[in-house]
C-alpha positions as a Python dict, from the first residue, in 0.01 Angstrom:
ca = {
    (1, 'X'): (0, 0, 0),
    (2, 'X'): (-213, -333, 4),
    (3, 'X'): (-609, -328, 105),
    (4, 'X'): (-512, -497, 464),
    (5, 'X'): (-239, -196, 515),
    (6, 'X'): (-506, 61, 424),
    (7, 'X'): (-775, -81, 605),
    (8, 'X'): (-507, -107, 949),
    (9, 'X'): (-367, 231, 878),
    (10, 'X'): (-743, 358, 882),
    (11, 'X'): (-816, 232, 1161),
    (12, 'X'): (-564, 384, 1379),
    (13, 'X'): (-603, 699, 1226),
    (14, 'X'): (-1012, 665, 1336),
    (15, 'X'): (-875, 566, 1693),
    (16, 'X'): (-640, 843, 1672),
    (17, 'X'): (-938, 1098, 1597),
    (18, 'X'): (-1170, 951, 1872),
    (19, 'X'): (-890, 1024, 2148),
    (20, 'X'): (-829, 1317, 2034),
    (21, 'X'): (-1181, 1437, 2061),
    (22, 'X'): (-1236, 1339, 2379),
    (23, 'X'): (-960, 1509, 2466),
    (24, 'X'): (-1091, 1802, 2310),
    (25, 'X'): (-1417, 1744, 2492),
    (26, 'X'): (-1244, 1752, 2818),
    (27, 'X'): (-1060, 2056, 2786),
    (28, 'X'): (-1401, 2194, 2730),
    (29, 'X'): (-1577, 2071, 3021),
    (30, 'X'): (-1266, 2166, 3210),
    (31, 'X'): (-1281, 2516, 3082),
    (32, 'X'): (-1627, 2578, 3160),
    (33, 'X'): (-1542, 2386, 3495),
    (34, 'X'): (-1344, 2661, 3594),
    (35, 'X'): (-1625, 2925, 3562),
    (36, 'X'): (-1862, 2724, 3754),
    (37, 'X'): (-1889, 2616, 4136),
    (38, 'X'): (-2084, 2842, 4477),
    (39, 'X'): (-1885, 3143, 4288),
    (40, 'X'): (-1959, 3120, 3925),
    (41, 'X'): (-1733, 3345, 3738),
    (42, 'X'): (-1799, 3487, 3321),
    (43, 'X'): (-1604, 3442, 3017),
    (44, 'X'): (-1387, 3748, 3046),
    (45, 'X'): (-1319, 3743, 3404),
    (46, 'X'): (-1213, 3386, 3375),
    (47, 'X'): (-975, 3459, 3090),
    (48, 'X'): (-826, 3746, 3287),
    (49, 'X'): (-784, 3510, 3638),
    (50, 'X'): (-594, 3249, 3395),
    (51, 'X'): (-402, 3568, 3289),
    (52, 'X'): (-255, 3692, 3569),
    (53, 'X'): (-261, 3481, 3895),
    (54, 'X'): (-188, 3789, 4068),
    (55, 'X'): (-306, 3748, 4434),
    (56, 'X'): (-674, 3854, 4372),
    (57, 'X'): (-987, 3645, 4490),
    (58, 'X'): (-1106, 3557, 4132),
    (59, 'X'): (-677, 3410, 4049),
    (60, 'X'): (-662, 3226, 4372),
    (61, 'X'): (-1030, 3059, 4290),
    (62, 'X'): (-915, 2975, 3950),
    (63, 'X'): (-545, 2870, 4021),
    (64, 'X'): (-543, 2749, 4378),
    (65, 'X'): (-877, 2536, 4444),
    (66, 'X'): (-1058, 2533, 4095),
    (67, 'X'): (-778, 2397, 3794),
    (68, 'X'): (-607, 2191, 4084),
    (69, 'X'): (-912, 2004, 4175),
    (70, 'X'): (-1042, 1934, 3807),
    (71, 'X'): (-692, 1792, 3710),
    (72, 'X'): (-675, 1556, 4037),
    (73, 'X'): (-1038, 1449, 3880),
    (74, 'X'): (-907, 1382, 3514),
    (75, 'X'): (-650, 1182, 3660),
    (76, 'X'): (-869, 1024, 3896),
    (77, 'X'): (-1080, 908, 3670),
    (78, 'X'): (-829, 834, 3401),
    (79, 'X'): (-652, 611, 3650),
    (80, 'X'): (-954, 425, 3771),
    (81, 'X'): (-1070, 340, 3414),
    (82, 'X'): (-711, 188, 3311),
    (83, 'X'): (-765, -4, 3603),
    (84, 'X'): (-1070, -127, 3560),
    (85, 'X'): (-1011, -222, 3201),
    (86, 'X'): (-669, -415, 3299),
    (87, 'X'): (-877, -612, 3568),
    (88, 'X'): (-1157, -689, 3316),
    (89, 'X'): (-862, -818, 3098),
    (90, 'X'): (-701, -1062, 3260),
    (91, 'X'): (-1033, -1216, 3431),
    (92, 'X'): (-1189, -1186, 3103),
    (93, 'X'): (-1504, -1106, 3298),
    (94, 'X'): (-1722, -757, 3219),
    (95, 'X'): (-1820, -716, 3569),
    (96, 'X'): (-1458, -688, 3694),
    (97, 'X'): (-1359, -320, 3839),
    (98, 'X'): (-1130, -186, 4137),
    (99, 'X'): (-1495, -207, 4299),
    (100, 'X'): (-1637, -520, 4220),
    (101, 'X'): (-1315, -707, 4271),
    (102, 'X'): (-1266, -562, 4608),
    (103, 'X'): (-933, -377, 4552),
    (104, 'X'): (-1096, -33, 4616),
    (105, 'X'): (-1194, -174, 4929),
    (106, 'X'): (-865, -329, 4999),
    (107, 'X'): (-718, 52, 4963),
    (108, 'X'): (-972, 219, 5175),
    (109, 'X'): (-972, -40, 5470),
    (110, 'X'): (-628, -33, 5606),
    (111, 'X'): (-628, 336, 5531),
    (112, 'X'): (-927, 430, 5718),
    (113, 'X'): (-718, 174, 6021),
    (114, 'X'): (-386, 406, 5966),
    (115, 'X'): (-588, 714, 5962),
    (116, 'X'): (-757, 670, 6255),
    (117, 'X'): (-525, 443, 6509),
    (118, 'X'): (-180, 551, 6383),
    (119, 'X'): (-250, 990, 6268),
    (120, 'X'): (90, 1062, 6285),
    (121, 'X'): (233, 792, 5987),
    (122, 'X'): (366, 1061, 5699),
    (123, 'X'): (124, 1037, 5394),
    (124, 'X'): (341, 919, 5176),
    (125, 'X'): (269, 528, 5331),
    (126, 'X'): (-97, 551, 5224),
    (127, 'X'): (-25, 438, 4870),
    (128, 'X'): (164, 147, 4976),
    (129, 'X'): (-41, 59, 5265),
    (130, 'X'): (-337, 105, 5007),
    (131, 'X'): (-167, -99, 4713),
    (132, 'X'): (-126, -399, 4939),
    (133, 'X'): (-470, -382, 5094),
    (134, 'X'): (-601, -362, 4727),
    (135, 'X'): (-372, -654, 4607),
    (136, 'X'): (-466, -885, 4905),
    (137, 'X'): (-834, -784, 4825),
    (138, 'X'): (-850, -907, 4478),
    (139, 'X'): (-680, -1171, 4498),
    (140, 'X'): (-938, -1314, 4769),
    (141, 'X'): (-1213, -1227, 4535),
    (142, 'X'): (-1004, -1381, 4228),
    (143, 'X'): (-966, -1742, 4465),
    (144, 'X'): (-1353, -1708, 4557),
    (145, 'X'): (-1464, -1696, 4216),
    (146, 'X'): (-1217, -1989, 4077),
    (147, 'X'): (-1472, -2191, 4340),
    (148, 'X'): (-1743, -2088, 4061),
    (149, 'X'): (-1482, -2138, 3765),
    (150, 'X'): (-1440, -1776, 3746),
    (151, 'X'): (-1742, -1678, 3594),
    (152, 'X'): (-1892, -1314, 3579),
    (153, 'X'): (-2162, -1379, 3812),
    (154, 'X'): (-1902, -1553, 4077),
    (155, 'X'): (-1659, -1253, 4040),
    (156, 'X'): (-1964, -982, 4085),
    (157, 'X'): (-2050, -1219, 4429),
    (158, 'X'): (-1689, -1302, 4549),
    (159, 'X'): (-1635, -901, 4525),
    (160, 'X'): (-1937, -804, 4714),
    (161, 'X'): (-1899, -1089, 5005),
    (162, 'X'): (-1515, -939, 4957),
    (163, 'X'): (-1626, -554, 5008),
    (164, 'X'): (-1909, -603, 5198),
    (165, 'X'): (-1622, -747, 5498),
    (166, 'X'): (-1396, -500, 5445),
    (167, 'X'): (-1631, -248, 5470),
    (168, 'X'): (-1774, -423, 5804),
    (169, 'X'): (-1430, -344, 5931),
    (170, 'X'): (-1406, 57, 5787),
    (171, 'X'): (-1741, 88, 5961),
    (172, 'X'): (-1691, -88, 6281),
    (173, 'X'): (-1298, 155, 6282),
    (174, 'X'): (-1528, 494, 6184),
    (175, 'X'): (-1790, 428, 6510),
    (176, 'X'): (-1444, 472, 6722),
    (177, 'X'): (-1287, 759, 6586),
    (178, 'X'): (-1460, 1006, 6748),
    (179, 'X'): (-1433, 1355, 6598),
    (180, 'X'): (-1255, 1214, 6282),
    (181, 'X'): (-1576, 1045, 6211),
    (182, 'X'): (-1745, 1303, 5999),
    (183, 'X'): (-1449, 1435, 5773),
    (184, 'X'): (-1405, 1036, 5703),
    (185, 'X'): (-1720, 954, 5613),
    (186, 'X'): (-1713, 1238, 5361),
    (187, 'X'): (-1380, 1071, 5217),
    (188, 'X'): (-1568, 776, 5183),
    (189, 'X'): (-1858, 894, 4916),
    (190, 'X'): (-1558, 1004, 4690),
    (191, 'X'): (-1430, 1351, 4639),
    (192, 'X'): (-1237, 1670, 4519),
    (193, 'X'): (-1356, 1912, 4742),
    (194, 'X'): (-999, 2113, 4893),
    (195, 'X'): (-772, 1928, 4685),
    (196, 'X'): (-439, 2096, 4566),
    (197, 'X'): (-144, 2082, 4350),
    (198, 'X'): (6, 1917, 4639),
    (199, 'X'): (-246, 1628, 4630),
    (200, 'X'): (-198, 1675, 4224),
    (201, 'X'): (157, 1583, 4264),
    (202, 'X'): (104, 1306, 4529),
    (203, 'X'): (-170, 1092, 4270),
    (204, 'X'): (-11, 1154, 3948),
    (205, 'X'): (300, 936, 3992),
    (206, 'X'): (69, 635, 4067),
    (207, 'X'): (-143, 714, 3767),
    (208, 'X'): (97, 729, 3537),
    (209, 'X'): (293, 420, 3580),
    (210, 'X'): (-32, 222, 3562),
    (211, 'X'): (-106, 431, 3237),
    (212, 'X'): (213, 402, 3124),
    (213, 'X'): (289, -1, 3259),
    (214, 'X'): (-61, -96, 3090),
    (215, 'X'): (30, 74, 2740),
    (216, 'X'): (406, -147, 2783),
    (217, 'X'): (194, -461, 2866),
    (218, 'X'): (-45, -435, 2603),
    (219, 'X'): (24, -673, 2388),
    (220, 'X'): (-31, -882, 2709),
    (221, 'X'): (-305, -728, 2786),
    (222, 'X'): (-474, -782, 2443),
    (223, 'X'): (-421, -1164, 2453),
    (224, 'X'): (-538, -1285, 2786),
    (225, 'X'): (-818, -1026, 2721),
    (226, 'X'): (-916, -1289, 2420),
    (227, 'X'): (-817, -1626, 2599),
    (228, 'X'): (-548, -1737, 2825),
    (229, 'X'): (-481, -2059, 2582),
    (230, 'X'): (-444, -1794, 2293),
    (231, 'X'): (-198, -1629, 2491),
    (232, 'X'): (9, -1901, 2598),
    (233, 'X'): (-14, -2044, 2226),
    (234, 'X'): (121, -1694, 2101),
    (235, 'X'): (459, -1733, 2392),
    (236, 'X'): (317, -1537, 2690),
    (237, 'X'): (358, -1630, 3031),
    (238, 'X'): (40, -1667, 3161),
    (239, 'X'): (157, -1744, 3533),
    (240, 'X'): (394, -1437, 3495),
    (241, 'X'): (182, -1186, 3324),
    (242, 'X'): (-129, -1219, 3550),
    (243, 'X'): (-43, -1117, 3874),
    (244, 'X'): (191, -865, 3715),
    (245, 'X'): (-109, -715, 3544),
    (246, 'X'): (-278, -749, 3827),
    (247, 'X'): (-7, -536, 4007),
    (248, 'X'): (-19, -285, 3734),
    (249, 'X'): (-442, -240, 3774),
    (250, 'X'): (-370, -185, 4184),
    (251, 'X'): (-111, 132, 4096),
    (252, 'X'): (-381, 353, 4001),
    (253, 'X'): (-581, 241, 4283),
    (254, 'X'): (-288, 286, 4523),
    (255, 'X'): (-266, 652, 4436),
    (256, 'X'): (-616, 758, 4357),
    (257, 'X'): (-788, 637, 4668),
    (258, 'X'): (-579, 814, 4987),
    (259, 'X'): (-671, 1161, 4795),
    (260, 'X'): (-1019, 1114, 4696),
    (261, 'X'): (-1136, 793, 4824),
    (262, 'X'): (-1332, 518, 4686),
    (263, 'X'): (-1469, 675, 4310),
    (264, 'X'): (-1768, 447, 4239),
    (265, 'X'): (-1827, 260, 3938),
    (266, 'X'): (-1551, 462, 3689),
    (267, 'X'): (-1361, 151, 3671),
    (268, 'X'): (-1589, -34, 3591),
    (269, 'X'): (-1831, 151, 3354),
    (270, 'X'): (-1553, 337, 3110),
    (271, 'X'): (-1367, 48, 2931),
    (272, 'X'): (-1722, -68, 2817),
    (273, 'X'): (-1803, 270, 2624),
    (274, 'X'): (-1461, 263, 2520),
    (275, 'X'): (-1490, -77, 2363),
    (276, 'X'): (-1810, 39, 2155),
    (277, 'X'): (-1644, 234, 2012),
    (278, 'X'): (-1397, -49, 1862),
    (279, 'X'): (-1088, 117, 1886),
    (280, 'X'): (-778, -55, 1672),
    (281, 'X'): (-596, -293, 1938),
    (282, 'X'): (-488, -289, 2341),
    (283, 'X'): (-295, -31, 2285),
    (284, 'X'): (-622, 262, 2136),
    (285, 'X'): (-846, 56, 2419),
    (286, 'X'): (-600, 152, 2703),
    (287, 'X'): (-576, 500, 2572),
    (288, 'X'): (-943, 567, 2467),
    (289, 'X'): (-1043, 441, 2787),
    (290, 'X'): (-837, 664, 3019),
    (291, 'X'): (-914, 960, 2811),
    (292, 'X'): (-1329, 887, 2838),
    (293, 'X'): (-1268, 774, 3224),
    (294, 'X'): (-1086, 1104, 3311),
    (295, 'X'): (-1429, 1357, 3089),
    (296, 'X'): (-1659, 1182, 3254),
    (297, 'X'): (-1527, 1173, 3607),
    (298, 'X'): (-1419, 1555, 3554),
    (299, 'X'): (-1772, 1586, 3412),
    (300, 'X'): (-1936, 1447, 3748),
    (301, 'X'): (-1706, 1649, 3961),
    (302, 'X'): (-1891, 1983, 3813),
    (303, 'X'): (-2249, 1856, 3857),
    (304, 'X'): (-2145, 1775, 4210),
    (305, 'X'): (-2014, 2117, 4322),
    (306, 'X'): (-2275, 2294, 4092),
    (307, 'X'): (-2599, 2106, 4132),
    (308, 'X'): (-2659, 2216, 4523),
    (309, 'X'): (-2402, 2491, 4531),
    (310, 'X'): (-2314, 2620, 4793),
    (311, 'X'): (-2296, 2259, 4890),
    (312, 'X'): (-2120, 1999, 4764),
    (313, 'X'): (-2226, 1661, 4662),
    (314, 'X'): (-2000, 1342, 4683),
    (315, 'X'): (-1882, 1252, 4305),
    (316, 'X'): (-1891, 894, 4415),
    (317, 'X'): (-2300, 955, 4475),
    (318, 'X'): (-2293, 1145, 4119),
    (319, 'X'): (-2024, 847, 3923),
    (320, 'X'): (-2270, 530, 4110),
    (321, 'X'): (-2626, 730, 3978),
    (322, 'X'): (-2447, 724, 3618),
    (323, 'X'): (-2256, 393, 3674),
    (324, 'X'): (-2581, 157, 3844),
    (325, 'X'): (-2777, 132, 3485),
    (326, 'X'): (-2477, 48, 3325),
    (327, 'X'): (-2391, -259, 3644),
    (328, 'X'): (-2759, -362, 3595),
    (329, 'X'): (-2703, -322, 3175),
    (330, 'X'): (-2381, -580, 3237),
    (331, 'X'): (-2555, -841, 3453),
    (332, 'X'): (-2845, -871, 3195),
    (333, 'X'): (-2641, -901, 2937),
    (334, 'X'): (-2400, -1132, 3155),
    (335, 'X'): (-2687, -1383, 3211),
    (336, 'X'): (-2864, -1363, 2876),
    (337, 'X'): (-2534, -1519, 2695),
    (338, 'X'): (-2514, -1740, 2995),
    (339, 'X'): (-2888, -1891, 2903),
    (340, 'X'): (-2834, -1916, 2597),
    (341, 'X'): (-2536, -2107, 2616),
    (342, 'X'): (-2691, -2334, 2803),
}
């Protein structure tokens, strides 16, 4: 084996390892995720609920509204992060995420409209509806910030005037829907609380075919995240492969938001830590970033049903307290390289 083999086969056997550990690290937090919440439950009596789901209080805690609700939050987060790194690929811009680029507000906007006006439409339409609001949304923000030749700080801006409208319009829709108004405003801060396998089964589909698309596209991915005249020197169809990324970052989006509404900051925080690490290629990023994205947003889900249990905090308020210093992090860093370009 030459040096060059080594040195490549060592460094996918280090990503390798770092996935893996995470992994681990989630099935931990998971785990102890199940004992905690307004009923905290020990060792042995957890063991013995995972056991046999026979019926009693301490099975239908575990089974029905605890392991249910941490999954949805793995793949939540898992989702998000994918599409967070996908958008920061193909924009080449760090402060690109489902919420800075206005899709997450795309999603929740004509949602919050369907919910409210049309309560009879079957829930399986809120992905679609959600995907297109999303896609419209971005690609606003994208044309805004070409206006500034697509630089970080333009993106951040074009994102926020973006959000900030569509979010005029999900306010303006909440102040007429009466009764609904509470129960959607809780939606809106991002959430597990009574999610089910049902909800499970409705997100994962979305989830995985923007895992799964992203890991097919990433030697696409990997390219335009270097330079769009790389890519196009290397064969790739840079008018093709952008808005079909760009498709692939909204699926996630699509399915995540309807069942636990806008998750703040996930997208955009995770790919970063996942890139310190220096994984070996797309392919490690995509993976080491869905595996961090889903710890850390099953992570926040705990502290938010354990830190003022009974109650229950919004995860979006717990993920945007973990996710601001890291936003503020990016723009200093953003406009330090920026001055001293210039």
């Amino acid at each position: 084996m030459s040096m060059s083999a080594f040195r490549r086969h060592r460094r996918h056997a280090r990503s390798l390892t770092l996935v893996l550990v995470v992994l681990a690290g989630t099935g931990v937090v998971l785990f102890l995720g199940l004992m905690a919440g307004a009923r905290p439950m020990d060792f042995p009596g957890l063991l013995s609920a995972l056991a046999s789901p026979d019926g009693s209080v301490p099975s239908i805690i575990v089974w029905h509204l605890r392991l249910p609700r941490s999954l949805i939050a793995f793949c939540a987060g898992s989702g998000l992060s994918v599409s967070g790194l996908l958008l920061q690929s193909i924009s080449r811009n760090p402060l690109a995420g489902p919420g800075l680029t206005g899709a997450t507000s795309g999603a929740v906007a004509p949602i919050v409209v369907c919910l409210v006006f049309f309560p009879g439409l079957s829930s399986g339409f809120y992905a679609a509806i959600g995907m297109a609001g999303g896609i419209s949304a971005s690609m606003l923000t994208f044309w805004i910030a070409r206006g500034g030749n697509g630089g970080p700080l333009h993106l951040a801006l074009g994102g926020m005037t973006v959000a900030l409208f569509l979010s005029a319009i999900t306010t303006a829709v909440l102040l007429s829907s009466g009764p609904q108004a509470a129960t959607l405003t809780f939606w809106l801060a991002g959430g597990f609380q009574g999610r089910s396998w049902e909800q499970l089964g409705y997100m994962l589909p979305w989830v995985l075919a923007g895992g799964i698309g992203a890991l097919v596209c990433q030697r696409a991915v990997g390219l335009l995240a270097v330079s769009e005249n790389l890519a196009a020197c290397a064969g790739l169809n840079v008018a093709f492969w952008k808005p079909a990324l760009l498709f692939v970052a909204i699926l996630p989006v699509a399915g995540v938001v309807p069942v636990a509404g806008p998750i703040a900051f996930v997208g955009l925080a995770t790919p970063h830590i996942a890139k310190l690490l220096k994984p070996a290629g797309a392919g490690w990023t995509i993976a080491l970033t869905a595996s961090l994205g889903g710890l850390m947003t099953t992570a926040a889900d705990i502290v938010a049903r354990s830190l003022a249990a009974p109650q229950e905090l919004p995860v979006g308020m717990i993920t945007a307290m973990l996710g601001g210093p890291v936003f503020i992090y990016l723009i200093q860093r953003v406009g330090a390289s920026q001055g001293t370009q210039s």
